[in-house]
ZANU-379031 format. One record per residue (C-alpha): residue number from 1; x, z, y; residue in one letter. Coordinates in Angstrom, 2 decimals, always signed. Example, Ala and Ser with C-alpha at 12.3 -4.5 7.8 and 13.67 -1.06 7.14 Angstrom:
2
{1,{+12.30,+7.80,-4.50},'A'} {2,{+13.67,+7.14,-1.06},'S'} 
//
This chain:
192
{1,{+65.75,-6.08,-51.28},'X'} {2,{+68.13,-7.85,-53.84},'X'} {3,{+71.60,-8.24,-53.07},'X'} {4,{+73.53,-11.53,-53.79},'X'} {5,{+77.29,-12.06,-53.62},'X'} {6,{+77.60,-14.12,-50.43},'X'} {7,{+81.65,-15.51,-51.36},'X'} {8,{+81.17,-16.36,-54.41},'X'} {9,{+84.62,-14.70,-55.46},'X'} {10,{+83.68,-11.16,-55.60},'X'} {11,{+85.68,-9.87,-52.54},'X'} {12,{+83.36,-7.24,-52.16},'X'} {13,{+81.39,-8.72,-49.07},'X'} {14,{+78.04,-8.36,-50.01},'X'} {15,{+75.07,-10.19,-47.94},'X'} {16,{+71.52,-9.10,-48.00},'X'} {17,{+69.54,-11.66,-48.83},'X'} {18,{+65.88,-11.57,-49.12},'X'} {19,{+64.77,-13.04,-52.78},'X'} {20,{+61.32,-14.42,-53.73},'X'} {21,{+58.66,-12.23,-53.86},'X'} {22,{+60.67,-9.64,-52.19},'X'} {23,{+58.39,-7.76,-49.36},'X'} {24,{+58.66,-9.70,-46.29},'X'} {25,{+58.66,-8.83,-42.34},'X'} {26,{+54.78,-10.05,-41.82},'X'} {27,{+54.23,-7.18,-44.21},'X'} {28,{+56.18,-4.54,-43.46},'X'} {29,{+53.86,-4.86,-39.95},'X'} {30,{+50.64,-4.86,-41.66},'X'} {31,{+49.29,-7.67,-42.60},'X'} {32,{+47.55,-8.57,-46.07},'X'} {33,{+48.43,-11.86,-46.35},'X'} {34,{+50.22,-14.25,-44.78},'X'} {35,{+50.08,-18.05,-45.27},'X'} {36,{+52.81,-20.51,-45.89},'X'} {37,{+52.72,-20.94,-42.14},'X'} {38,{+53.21,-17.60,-41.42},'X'} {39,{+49.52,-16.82,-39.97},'X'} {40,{+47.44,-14.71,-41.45},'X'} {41,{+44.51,-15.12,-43.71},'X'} {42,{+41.25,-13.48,-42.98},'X'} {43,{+39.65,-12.21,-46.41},'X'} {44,{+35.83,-11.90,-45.15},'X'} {45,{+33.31,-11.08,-48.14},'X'} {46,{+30.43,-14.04,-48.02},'X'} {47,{+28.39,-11.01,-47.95},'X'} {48,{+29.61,-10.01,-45.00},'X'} {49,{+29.49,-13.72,-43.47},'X'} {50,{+25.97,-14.02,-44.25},'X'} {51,{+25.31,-10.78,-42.36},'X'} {52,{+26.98,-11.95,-39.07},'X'} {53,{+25.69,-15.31,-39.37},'X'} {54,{+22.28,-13.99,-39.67},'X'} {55,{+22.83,-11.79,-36.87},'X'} {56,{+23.64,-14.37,-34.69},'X'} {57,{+21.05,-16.76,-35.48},'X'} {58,{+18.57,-13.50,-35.19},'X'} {59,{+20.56,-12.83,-31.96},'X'} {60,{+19.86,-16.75,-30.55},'X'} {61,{+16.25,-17.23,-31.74},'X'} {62,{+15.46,-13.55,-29.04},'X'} {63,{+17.39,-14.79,-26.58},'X'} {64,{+15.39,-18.14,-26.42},'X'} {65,{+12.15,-16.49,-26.82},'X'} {66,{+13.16,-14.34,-23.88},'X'} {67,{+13.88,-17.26,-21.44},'X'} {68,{+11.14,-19.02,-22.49},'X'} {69,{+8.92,-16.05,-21.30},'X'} {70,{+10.58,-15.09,-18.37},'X'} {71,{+10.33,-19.07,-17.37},'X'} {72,{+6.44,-18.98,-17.78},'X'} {73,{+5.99,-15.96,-16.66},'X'} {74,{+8.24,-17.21,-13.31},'X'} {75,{+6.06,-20.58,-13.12},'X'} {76,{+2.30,-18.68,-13.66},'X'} {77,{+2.94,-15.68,-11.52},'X'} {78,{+4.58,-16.84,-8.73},'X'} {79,{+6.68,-14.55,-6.37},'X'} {80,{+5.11,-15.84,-3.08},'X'} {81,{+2.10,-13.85,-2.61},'X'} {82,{+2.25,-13.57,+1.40},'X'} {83,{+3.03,-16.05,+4.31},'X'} {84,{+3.25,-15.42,+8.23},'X'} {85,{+0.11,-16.29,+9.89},'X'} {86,{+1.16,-19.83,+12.36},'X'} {87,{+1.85,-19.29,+16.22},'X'} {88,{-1.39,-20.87,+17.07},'X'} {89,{-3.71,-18.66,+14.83},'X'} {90,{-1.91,-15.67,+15.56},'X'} {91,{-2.40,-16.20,+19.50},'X'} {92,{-5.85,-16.19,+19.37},'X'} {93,{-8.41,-13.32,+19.10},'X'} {94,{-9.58,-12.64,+15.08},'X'} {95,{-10.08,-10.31,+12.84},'X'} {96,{-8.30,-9.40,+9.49},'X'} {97,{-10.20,-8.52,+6.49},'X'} {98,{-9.27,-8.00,+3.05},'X'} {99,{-11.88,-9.56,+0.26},'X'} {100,{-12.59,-8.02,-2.72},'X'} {101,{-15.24,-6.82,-5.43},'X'} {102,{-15.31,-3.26,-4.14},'X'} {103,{-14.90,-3.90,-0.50},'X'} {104,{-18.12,-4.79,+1.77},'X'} {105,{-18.32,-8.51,+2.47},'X'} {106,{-17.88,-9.85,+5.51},'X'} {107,{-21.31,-10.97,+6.96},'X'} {108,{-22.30,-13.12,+9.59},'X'} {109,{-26.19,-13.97,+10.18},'X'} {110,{-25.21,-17.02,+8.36},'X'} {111,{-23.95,-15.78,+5.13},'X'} {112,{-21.21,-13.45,+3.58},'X'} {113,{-17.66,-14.01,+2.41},'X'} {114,{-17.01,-12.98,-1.24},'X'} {115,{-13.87,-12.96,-3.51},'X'} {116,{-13.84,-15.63,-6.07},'X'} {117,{-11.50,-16.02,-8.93},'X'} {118,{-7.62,-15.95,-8.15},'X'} {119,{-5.24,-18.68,-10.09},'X'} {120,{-2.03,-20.31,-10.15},'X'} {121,{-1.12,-24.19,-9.89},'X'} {122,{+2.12,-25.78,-9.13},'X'} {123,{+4.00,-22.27,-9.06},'X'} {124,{+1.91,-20.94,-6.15},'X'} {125,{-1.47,-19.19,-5.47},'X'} {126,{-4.83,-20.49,-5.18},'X'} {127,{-7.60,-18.44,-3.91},'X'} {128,{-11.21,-19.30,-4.24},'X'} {129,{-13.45,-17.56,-1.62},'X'} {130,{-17.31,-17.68,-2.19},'X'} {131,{-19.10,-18.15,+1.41},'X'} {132,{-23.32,-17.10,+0.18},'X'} {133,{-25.77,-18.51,+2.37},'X'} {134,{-28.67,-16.71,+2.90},'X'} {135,{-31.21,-18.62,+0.84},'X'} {136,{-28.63,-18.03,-2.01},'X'} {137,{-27.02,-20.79,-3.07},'X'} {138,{-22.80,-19.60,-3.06},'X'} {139,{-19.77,-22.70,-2.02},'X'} {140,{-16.80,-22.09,-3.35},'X'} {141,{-14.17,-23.01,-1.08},'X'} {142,{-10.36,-23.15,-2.65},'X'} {143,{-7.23,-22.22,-0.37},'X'} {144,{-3.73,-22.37,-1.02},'X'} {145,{-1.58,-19.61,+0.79},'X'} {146,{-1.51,-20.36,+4.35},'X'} {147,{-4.09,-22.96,+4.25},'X'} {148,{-7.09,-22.94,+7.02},'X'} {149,{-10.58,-24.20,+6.05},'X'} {150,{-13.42,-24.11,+8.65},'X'} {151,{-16.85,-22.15,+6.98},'X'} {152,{-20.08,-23.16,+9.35},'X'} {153,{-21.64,-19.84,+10.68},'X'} {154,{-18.52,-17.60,+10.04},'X'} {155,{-15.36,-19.56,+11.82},'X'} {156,{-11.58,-20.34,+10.75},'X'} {157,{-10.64,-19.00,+8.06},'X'} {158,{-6.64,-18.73,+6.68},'X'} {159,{-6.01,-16.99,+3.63},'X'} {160,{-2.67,-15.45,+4.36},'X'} {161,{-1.96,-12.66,+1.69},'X'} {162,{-2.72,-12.24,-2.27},'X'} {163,{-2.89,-9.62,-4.70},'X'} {164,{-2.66,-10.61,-8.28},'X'} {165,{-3.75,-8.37,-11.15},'X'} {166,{-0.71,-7.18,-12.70},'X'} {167,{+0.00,-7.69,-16.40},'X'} {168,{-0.70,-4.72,-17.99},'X'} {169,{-4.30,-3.54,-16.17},'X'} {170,{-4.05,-0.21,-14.39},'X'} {171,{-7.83,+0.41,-13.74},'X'} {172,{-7.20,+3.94,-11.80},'X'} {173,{-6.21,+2.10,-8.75},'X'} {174,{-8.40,-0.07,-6.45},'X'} {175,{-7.23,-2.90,-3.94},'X'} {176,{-7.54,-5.97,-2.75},'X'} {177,{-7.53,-9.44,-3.78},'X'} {178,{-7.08,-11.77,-0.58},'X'} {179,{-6.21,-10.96,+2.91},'X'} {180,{-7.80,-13.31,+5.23},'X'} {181,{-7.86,-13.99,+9.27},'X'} {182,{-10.58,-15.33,+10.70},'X'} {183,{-11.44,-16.53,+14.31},'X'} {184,{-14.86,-16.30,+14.73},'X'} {185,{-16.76,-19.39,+15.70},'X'} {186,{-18.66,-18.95,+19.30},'X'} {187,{-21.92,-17.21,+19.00},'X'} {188,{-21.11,-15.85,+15.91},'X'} {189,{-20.98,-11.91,+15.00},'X'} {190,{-20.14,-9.84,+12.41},'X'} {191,{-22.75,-7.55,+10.70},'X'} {192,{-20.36,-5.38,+8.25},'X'} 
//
């Protein structure tokens, strides 16, 4: 630091002054450069700009693409696969049965009760149950979970309970595809 005579008459009393250019506080501390206002001045290389601004972009583009899949994947698979059975069904006498391509049907003198193809609407289940008359000819009937639909020469039928494939197909493992209750209609009897 440069001295300078602070009297002016050379009595000896010196003053330390800091002259231009001299190395300042901001400095001292660390700092590369400081700016007329005293803040400091970030030297970033454009290289190094680039980088992080591609990174970023890179980083926003994934995280959109990742909410936009976990939203469709939320809306055509919905979580609701299973609803109580109401009061009134549950009070009376019927039988449960699960329906799908490796189980037995369930057969009446009437017919049989088949699985049909499984799908999603309006963020919940559909299930399609085939109901084969014996000359052949297969009605499809469509029920939403918890819905009840009458068949002629099996009963009341609610479809309660569904089992989705999963995503990724795991072929080792068998199951189901609907769980159903059905009340019997009078008369009518079971064969398998």
């Amino acid at each position: 630091m440069a001295s300078a005579i602070a009297d002016g008459g050379g009595s000896g009393a010196r003053s330390e002054v800091p002259s231009a250019g001299a190395d300042t506080k901001a400095e001292s501390v660390g700092y590369g450069a400081v700016s007329p206002s005293g803040g400091d001045i970030s030297l970033v290389s454009p290289r190094r700009r680039l980088m992080r601004n591609v990174l970023r972009g890179f980083l926003a583009v994934v995280l959109v693409v990742m909410g936009g899949i976990s939203g469709w994947l939320w809306w055509t698979r919905p979580p609701v696969r299973e609803v109580p059975l109401p009061d009134e069904l549950a009070a009376k006498d019927g039988t449960y049965a699960r329906i799908h391509t490796s189980i037995e049907p369930v057969e009446t003198a009437a017919g049989g009760l088949q699985v049909g193809p499984l799908r999603s609407e309006g963020h919940e289940w559909i299930g399609t149950l085939l109901w084969r008359h014996n000359d052949g000819v297969q009605e499809p009937i469509e029920l939403r979970l918890g819905e009840t639909t009458h068949i002629d020469g099996l009963g009341t039928v609610t479809l309660f309970a569904v089992n989705p494939k999963p995503l990724i197909p795991d072929y080792r493992t068998g199951g189901w595809t609907y769980k159903v209750y059905i009340v019997l209609d009078p008369g009518v009897e079971v064969i398998r």
